[in-house]
N, CA, C and O of each residue as an XYZ file, in Angstrom:
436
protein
N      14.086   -146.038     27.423
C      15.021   -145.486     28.393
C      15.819   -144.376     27.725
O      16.423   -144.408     26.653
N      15.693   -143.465     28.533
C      16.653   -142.312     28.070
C      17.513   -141.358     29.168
O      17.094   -140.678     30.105
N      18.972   -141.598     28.642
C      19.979   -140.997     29.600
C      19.491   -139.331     29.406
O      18.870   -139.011     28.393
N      19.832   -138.323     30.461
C      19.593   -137.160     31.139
C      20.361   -136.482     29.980
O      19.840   -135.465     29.521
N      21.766   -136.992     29.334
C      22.786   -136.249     28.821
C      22.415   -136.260     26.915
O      23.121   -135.769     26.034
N      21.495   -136.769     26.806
C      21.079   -136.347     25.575
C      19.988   -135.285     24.493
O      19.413   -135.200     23.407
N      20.301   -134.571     25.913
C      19.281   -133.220     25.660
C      17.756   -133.292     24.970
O      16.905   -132.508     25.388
N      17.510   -133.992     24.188
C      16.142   -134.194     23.778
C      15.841   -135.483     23.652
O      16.714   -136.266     24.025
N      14.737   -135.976     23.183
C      14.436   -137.342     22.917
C      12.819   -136.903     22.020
O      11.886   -136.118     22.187
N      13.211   -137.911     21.075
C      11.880   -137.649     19.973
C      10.596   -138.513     20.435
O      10.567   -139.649     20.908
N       9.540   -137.614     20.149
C       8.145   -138.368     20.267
C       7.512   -138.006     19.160
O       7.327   -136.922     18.606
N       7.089   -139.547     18.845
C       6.502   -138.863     17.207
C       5.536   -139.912     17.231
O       5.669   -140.996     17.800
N       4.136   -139.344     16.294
C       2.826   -139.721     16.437
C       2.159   -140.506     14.744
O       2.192   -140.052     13.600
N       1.590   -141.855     15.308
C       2.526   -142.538     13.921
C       0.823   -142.886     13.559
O       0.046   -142.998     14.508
N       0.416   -143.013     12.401
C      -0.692   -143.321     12.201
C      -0.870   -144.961     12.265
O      -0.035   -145.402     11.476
N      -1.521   -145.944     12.802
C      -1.574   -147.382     12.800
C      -2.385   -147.486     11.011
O      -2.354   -148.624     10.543
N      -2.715   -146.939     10.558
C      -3.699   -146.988      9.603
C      -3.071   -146.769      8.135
O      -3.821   -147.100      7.217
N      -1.840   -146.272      7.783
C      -1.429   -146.135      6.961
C      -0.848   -144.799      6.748
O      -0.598   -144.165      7.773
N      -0.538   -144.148      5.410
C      -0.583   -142.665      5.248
C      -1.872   -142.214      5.002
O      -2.908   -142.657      4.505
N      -1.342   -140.853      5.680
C      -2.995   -139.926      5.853
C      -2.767   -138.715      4.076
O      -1.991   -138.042      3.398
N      -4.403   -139.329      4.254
C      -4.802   -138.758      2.893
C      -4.832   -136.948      2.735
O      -4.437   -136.283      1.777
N      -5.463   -136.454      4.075
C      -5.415   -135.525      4.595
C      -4.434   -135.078      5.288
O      -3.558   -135.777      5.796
N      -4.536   -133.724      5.356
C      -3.447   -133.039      7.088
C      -4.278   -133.442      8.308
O      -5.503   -133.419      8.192
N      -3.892   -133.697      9.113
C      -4.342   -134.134     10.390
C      -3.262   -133.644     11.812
O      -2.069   -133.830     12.052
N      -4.460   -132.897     12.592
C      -3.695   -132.326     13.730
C      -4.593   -132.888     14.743
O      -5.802   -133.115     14.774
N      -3.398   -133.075     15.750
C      -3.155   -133.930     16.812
C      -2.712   -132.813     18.098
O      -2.141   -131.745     17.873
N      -3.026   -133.206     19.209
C      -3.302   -132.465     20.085
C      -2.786   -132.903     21.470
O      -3.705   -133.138     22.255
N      -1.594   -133.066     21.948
C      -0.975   -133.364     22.455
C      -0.338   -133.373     23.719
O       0.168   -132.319     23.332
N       0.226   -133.565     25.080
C       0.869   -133.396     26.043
C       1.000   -133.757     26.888
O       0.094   -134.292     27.526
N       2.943   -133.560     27.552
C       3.257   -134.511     28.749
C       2.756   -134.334     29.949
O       2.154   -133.263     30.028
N       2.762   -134.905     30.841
C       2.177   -135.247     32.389
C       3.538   -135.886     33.201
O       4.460   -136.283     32.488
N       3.664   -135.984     34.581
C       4.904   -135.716     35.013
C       4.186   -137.334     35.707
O       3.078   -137.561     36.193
N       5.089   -138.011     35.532
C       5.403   -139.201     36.759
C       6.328   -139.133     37.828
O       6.055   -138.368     38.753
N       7.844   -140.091     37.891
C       8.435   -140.299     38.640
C       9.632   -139.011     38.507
O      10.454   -138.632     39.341
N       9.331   -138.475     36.966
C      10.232   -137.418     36.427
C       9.040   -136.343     36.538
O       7.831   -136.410     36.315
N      10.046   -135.153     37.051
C       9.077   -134.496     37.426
C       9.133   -133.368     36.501
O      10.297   -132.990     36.629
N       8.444   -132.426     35.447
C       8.951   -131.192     35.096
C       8.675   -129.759     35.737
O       7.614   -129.397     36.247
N       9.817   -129.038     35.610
C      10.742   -129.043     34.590
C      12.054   -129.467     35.810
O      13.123   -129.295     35.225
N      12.249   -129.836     36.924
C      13.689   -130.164     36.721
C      14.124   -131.491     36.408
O      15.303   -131.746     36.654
N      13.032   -132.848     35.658
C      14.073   -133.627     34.759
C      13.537   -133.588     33.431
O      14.305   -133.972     32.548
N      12.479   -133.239     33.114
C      12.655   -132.703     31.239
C      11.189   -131.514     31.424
O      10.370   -131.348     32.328
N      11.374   -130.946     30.248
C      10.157   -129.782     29.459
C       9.174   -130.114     29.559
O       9.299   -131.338     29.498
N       7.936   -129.856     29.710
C       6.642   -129.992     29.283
C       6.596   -130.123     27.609
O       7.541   -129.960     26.838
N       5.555   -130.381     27.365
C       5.107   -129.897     26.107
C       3.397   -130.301     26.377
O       2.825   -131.153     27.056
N       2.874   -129.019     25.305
C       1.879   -129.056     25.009
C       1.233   -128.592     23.923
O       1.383   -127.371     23.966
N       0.735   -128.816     23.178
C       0.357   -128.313     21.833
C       0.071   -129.323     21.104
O       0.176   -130.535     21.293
N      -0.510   -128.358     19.777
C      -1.011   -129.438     18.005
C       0.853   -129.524     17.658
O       1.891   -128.895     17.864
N       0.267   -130.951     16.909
C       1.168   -131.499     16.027
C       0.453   -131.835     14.881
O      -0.610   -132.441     15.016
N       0.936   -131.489     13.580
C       0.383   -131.904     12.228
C       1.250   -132.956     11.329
O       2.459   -132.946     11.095
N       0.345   -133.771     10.947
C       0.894   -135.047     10.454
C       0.606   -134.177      8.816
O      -0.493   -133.623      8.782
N       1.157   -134.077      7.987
C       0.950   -133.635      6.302
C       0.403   -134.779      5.409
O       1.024   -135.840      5.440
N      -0.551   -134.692      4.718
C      -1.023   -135.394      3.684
C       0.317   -136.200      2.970
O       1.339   -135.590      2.656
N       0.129   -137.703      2.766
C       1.011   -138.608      2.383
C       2.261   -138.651      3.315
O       3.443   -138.404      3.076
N       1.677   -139.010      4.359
C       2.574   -138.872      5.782
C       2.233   -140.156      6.454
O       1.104   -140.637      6.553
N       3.282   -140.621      6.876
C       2.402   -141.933      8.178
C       2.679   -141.188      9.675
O       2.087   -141.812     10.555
N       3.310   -140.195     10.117
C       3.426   -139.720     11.347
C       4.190   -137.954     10.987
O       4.532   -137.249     10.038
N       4.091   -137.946     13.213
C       4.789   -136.410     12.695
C       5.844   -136.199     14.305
O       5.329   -136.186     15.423
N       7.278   -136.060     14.060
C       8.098   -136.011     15.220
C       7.768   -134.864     15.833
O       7.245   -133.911     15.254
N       8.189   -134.922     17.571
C       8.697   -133.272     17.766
C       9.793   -134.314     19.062
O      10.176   -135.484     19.024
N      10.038   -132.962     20.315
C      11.074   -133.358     20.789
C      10.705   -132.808     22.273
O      10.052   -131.822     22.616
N      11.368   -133.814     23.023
C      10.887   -133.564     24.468
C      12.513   -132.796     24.908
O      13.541   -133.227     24.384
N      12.542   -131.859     25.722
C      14.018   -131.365     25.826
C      13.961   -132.083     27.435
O      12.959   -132.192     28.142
N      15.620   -132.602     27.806
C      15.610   -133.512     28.790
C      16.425   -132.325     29.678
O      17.008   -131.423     29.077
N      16.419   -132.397     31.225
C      17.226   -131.404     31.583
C      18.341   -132.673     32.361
O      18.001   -133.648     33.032
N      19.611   -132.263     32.010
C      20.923   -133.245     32.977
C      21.420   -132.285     33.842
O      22.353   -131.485     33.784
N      20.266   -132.657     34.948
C      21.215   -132.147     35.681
C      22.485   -132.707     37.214
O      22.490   -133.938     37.204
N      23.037   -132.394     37.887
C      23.786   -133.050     38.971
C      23.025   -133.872     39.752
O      23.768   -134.605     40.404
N      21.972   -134.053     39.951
C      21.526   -135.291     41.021
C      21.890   -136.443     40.376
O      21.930   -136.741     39.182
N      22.234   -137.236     41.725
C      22.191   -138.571     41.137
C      20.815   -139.664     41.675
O      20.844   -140.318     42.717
N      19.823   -139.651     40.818
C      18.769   -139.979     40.873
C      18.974   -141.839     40.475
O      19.423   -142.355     39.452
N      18.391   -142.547     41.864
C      18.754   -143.790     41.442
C      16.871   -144.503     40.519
O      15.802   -143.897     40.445
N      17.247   -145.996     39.974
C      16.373   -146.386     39.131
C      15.531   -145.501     38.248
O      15.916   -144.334     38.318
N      14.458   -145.688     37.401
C      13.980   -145.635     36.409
C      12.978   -144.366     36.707
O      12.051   -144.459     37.511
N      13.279   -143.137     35.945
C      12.260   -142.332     35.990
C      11.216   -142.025     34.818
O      11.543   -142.408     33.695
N      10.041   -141.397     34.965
C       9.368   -141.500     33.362
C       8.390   -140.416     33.501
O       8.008   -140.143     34.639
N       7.908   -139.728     32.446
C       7.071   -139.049     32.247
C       5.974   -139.623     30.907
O       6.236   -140.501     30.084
N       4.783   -138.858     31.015
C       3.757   -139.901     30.403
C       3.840   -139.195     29.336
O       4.535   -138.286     29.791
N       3.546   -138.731     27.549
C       3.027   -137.826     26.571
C       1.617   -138.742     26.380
O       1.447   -139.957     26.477
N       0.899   -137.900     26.141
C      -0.558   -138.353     25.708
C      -1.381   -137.444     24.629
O      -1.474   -136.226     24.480
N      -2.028   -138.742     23.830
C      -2.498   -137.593     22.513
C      -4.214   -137.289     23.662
O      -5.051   -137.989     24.233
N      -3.941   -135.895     23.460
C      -5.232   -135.487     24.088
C      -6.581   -135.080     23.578
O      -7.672   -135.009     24.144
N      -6.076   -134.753     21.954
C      -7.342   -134.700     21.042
C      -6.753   -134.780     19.426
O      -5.644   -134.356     19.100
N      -7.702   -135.392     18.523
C      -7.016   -135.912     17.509
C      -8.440   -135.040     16.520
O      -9.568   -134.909     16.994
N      -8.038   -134.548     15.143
C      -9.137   -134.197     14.613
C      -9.923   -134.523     13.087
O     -10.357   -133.817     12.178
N      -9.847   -135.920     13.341
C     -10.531   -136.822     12.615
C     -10.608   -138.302     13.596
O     -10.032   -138.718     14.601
N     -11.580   -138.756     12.740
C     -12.031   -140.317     13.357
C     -11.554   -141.504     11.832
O     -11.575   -142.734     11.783
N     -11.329   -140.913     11.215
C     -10.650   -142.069     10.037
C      -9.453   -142.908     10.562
O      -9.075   -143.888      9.920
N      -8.676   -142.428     12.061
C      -7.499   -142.752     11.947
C      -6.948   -142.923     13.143
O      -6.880   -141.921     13.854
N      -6.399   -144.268     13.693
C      -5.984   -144.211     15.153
C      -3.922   -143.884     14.738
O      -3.291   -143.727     13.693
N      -3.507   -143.926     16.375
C      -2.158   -143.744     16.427
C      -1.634   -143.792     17.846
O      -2.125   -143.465     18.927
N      -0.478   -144.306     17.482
C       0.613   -144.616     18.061
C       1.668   -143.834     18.755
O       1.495   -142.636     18.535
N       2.944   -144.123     19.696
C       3.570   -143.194     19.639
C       4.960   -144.489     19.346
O       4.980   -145.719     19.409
N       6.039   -143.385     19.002
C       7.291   -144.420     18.735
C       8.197   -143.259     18.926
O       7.706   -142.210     19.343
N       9.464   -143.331     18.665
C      10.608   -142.505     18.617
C      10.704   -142.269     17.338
O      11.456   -141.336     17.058
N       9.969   -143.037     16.080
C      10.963   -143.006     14.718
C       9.453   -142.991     14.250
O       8.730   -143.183     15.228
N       8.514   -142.775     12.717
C       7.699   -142.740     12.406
C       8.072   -144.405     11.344
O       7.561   -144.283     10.231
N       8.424   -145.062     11.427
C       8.706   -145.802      9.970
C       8.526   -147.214     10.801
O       8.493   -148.187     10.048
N       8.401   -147.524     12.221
C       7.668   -148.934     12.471
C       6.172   -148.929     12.630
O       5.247   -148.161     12.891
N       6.453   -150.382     12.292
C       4.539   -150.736     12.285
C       4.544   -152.065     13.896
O       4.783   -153.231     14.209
N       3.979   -150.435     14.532
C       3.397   -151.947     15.811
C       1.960   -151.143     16.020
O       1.666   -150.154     15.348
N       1.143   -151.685     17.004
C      -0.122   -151.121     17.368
C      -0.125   -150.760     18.930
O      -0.188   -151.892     19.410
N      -0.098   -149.961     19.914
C      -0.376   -149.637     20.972
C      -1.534   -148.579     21.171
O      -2.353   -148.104     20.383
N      -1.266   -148.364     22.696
C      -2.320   -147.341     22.835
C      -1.989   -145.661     22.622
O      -0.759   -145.622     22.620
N      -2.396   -144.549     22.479
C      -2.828   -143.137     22.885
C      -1.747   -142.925     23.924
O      -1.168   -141.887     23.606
N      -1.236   -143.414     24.972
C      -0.123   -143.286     25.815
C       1.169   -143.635     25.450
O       1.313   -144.385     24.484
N       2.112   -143.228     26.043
C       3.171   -143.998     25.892
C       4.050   -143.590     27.111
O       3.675   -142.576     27.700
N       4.945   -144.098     27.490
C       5.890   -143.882     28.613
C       7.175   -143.657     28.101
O       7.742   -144.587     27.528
N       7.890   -142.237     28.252
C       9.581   -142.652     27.827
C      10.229   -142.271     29.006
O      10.140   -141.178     29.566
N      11.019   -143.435     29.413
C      11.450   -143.358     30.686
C      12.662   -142.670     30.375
O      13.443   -142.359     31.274
């Protein structure tokens, strides 16, 4: 969950596998659900590079606050859309430094 008034919110792409031996770029981007962009956050689309002796790599979704008052839970999807190696699955989290296992999707509402 993330309030409107905190201008960004981190998405960062975490390796389930350990640190990467290699650089590894990741290929990335959001899709609009109940939040629609751009008037409740940014798109993004693009590579993200994780650096050799790395377990992940942040970037930042920019949120827009604006005056509606929008009732219950809105969300937009990020999805890794192409990854360029097969040595290595991943995750998404806010922080790179937990170890859980999910899927390629994630939801930040």
């Amino acid at each position: 969950y993330v309030n409107e008034n905190v201008a960004t919110v981190p998405i960062c792409v975490v390796l389930t596998t350990g640190i990467a031996s290699t650089t590894i770029s990741i290929t990335m981007a959001t899709t609009s659900g109940t939040a629609m962009a751009p008037s409740d956050y940014t798109t993004f689309s693009g590579t993200v590079t994780i650096p050799a002796n790395s377990i992940g790599i942040c970037t930042s979704i920019a949120i827009v606050d604006d005056i509606l008052v929008e009732g219950g839970t809105s969300y937009f999807t990020a999805k890794i859309t192409q990854w360029h190696t097969k040595q290595h699955n991943f995750y998404f989290d806010r922080q790179p430094t937990k170890d859980k296992r999910s899927s390629s999707n994630s939801k930040y509402k």
